[in-house]
C-alpha positions, -999 to 999 in steps of 0.1 A, spaced: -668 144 666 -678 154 701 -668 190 710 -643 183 736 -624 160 711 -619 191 690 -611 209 723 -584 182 728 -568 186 696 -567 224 688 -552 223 722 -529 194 712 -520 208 679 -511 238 698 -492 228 721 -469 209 696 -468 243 678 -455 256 705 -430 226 709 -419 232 674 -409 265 677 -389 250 705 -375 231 685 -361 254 659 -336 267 687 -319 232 688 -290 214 674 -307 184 648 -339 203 648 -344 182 614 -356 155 637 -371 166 664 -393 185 642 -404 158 616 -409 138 644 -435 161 666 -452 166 631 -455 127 627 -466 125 661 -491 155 659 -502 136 626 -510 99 647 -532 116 670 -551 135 651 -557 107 628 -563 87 654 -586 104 671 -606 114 637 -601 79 626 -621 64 663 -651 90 658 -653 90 623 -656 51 609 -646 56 571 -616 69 586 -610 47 612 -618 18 586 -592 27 558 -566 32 587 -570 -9 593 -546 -25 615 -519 1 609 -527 21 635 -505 -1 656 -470 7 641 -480 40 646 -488 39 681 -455 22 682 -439 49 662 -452 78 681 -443 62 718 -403 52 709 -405 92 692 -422 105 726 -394 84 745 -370 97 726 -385 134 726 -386 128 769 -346 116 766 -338 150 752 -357 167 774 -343 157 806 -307 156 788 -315 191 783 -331 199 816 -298 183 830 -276 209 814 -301 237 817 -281 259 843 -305 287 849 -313 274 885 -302 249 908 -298 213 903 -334 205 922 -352 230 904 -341 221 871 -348 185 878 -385 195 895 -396 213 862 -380 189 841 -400 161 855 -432 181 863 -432 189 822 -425 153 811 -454 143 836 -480 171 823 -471 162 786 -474 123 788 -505 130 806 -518 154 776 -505 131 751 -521 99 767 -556 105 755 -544 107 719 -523 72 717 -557 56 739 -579 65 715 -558 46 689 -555 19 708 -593 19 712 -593 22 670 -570 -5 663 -589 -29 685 -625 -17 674 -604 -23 636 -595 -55 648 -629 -65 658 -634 -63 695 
């Protein structure tokens, strides 16, 4: 595995640290929790799975219902967050609804390279 990909996910893993301990402060934490762990989980599989092929290989075609899963738990995970941003009342209206968007841009775009690269697997799985 390149060194930037390892880059990517000690960043990655990280950051949904971070976003667990986040989490912990929240009503139905339960969730939110198993689902950045499940999410964290994809990625990294996914991206050892496209660089390493014995991985990659036993993963097969399910890497797609995990793409699948991890987006609808990503949407989901964005829904809350601007519900939350919403009723955040620490500054104004705009402000809340700048940082609110300007986090759920800088996370998709962090989270991107992980769900690409098992999109890249699954099709390489699938033969093209």
């Amino acid at each position: 595995m390149p060194w930037w990909a390892v880059g990517y996910l000690v960043m990655f893993l990280l950051l949904t640290f971070g976003g667990i301990w986040d989490d912990l402060q929240r009503p139905d934490r339960i969730w939110f929790i198993s689902g950045e762990m499940l999410s964290a989980c994809f990625v990294c599989l996914f991206m050892l799975g496209y660089f390493e092929p014995s991985i990659g290989a036993a993963l097969g075609a399910s890497v797609f219902p995990m793409i699948v899963i991890g987006i609808v738990h990503e949407c989901m995970a964005a829904k809350r967050t601007i519900e939350s941003g919403l009723a955040d009342s620490s500054g104004s209206d705009r402000e809340s609804a700048v940082l609110t968007r300007a986090g759920l841009l800088l996370g998709a775009v962090f989270i991107a390279p992980g769900y690409l690269f098992g999109l890249l697997l699954g099709l390489r799985n699938l033969g093209f």
